[in-house]
N, C-alpha and C positions, 0 to 999 in steps of 0.2 A: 504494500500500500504506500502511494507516495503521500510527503507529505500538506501538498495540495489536498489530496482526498480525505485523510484521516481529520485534517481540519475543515473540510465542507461536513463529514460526520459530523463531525462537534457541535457544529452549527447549527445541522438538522435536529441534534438531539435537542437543544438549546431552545429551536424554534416549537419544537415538539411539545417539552415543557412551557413554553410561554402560550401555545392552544388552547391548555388542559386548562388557563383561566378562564376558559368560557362557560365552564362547569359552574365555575363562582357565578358571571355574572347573571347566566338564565337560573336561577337558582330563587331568586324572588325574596329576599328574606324581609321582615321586618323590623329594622335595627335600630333600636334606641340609642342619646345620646352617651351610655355608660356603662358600653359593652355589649357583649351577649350573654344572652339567658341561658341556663343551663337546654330548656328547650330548643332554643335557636340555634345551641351548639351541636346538639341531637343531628336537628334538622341539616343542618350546613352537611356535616357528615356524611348523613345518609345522602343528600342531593346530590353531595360531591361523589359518593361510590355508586351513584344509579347512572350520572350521566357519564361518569368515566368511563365506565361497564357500557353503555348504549350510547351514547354519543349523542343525547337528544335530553334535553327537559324531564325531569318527572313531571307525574301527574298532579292532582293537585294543586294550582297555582296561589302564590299568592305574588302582591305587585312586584314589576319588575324592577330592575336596579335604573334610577336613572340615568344618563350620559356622562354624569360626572361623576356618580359612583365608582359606573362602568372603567371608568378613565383611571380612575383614583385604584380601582383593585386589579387594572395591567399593570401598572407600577408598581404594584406590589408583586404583584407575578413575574415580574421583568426582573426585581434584583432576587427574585430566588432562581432565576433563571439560568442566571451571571453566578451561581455559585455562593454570594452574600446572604445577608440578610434585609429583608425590605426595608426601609425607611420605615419608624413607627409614629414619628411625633404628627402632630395633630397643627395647620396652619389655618390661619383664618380663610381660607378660601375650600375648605375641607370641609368635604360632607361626611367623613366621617371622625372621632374621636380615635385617641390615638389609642386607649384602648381596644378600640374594634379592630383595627388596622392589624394591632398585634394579634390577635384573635383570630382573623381570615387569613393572617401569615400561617398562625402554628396548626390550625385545621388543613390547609394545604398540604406543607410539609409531611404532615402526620400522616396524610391519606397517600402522600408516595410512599413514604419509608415505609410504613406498611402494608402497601399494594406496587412494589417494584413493577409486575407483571403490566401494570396499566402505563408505565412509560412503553413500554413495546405497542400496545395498541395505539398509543397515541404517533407512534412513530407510521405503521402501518396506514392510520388514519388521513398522517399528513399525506404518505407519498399516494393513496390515493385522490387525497385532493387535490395533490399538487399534477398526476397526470390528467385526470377530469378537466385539470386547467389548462394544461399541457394542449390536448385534445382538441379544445373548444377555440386555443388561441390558433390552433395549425386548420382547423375548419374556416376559418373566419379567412386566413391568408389564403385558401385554399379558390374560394371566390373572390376574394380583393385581385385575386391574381389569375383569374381564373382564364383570359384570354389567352395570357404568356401561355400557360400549361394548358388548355386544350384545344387553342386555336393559332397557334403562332405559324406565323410564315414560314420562319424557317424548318423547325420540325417536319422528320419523315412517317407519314401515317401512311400504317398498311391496316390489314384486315378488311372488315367491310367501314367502307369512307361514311355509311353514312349509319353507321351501328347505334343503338338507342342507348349503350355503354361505353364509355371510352378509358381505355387503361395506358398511365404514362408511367414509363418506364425512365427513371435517371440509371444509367450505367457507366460503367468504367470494362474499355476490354482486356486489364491487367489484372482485373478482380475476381478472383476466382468462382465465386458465390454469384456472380455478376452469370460465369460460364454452366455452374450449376442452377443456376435459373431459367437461362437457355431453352432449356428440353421444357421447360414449363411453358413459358412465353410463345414457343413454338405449336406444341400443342392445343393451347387455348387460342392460338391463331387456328390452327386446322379442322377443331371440335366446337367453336362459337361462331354462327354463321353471323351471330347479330353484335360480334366484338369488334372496336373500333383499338388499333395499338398507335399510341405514339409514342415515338421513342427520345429521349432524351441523353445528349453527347456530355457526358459530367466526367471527363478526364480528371481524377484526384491522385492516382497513383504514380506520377516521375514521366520523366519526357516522355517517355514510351509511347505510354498512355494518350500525350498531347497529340505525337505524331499521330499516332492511332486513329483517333475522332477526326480530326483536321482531313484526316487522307478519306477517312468514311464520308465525312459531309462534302468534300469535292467530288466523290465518286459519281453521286448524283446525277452530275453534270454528262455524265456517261453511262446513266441508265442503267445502273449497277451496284446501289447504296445496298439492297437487300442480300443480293449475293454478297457482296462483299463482309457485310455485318456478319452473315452467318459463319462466313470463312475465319474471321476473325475471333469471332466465338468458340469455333471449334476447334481454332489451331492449339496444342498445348501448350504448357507453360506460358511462358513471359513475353509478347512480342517488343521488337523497338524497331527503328525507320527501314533500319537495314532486312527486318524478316515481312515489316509493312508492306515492301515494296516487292518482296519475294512474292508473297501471297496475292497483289492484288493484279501481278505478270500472271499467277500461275490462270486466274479467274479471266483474262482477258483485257484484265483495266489499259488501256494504253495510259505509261507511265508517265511520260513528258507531258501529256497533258493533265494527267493528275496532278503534277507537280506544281504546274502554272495557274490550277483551280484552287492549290489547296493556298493560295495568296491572296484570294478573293476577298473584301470586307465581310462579307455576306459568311465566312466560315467562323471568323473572329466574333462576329456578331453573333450568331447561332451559341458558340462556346461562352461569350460572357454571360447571354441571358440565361444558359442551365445554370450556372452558378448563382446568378443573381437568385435566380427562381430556390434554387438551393438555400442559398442562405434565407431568405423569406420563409422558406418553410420548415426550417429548421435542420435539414439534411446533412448527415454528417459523413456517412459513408455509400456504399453501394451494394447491391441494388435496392432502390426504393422504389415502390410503385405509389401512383394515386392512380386511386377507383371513386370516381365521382368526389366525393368530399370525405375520404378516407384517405391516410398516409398511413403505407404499409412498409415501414422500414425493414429490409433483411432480405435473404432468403427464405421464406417460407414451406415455401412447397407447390404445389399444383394445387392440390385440394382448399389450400386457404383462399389460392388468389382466386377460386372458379365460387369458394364460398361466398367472396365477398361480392366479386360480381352478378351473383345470384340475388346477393340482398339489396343491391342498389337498382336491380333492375325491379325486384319485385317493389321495394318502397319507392321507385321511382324518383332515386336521390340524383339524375341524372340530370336533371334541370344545366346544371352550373357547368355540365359538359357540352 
């Protein structure tokens, strides 16, 4: 673990802890100027191990904590956060006494050190809030952006052009996963009459790579982008200029005029916009599909990427394609 990670852990754990204040604030309590009641300390308790356990409010309500309660008990949750102890004293702008403040401290505390188990859930909790977030911010770029990635000039679409599904493919042909996808991407080409493919030139692995896409997207020009893709796909290991240029002699490409396409603006242009489009949508490696307003990072499989385009055509999430 580097220590970049081990300190994003920290963090998360840190953020995790400072969540579990939320327990406090839907909690409702009714707190007197001079503490709490042995009742109220009952209550805090229990509210606090119902909604650490369910993540949600108990039943029962009584009022809720106002906006400066609210404010005043992250503060206090933020320096137990931090490893200290909260601030107790009591300022004239404070709703509450500094006895209570000490009070929602040591009920807090109490309810970790003796339910450890509920920082793991709270951790679980965030990262699924944090991808639900993750998800809905990559949905939102997914239409902001949705011309570049389903309609742009320069991308090559095959399958059928005017399929009611359209799946974009970012690759790399140094990427191995990229080559075990291959057999996927090709058979949902040959088994989906109503699959629309476009393919996206996302060079991330060393000049190779760059060569690679550059010589693909000129090929074009020669009526030969698909054979050539595939050739490339299936050659093994690692290509670079010198196996590029092998491969796309063996396929037919006349090479000197490849050479003189691949300096085109229109090739340059093509390879900034995968990346732009990349980084907008969060893409870090290869291959990634989008299926209508889904991003499917990785190698999957066949059976996922046929599952997912099964459900966007049924829910008819196809719109934004």
């Amino acid at each position: 673990m580097t220590k970049s990670t081990a300190s994003q852990r920290t963090l998360t754990a840190i953020a995790a802890i400072a969540a579990l204040g939320v327990v406090i604030w839907g909690a409702g309590l009714m707190l007197d100027r001079n503490g709490l009641s042995e009742r109220e300390r009952a209550q805090t308790a229990q509210l606090v191990k119902e909604q650490l356990a369910a993540g949600s409010p108990a039943a029962g309500a009584v009022r809720p904590f106002s906006d400066e309660q609210k404010a005043e008990i992250a503060e206090i949750v933020k320096g137990l956060a931090g490893g200290g102890e909260a601030p107790v004293q009591s300022t004239p702008a404070s709703t509450f006494s500094a006895a209570q403040k000490a009070e929602i401290n040591r009920i807090f505390k109490q309810q970790l050190l003796s339910n450890p188990a509920t920082l793991r859930q709270a951790l679980v909790a965030l990262e699924q809030f944090q991808q639900a977030e993750q998800q809905q911010q990559v949905k939102q770029a997914i239409y902001d952006n949705a011309d570049a990635i389903f309609r742009s000039k320069y991308s090559f679409v095959t399958g059928n052009l005017d399929g009611k599904v359209t799946m974009v493919e970012f690759m790399d042909y140094n990427c191995p996963y990229c080559k075990r996808s291959w057999k996927d991407v090709l058979k949902l080409k040959e088994t989906d009459p109503d699959l629309r493919i476009v393919m996206k030139e996302f060079p991330i692995l060393g000049e190779g790579s760059l060569y690679a896409s550059r010589a693909a997207i000129a090929s074009r020009k020669q009526g030969l982008y698909w054979k050539f893709h595939r050739a490339l796909m299936e050659a093994r290991g690692r290509v670079n200029a010198a196996r590029v240029d092998k491969i796309a002699q063996s396929i037919g490409i006349d090479l000197d005029k490849l050479k003189a396409d691949m300096q085109s603006p229109d090739v340059a242009a093509e390879i900034a916009e995968g990346q732009m489009l990349a980084e907008r949508l969060g893409i870090r490696g290869t291959p990634a599909f989008v299926i209508a307003d889904v991003l499917i990072p990785g190698s999957l499989g066949f059976e996922a990427l046929q599952s997912q385009i099964a459900e966007a055509r049924k829910n008819n999430t196809c719109k934004v394609c």
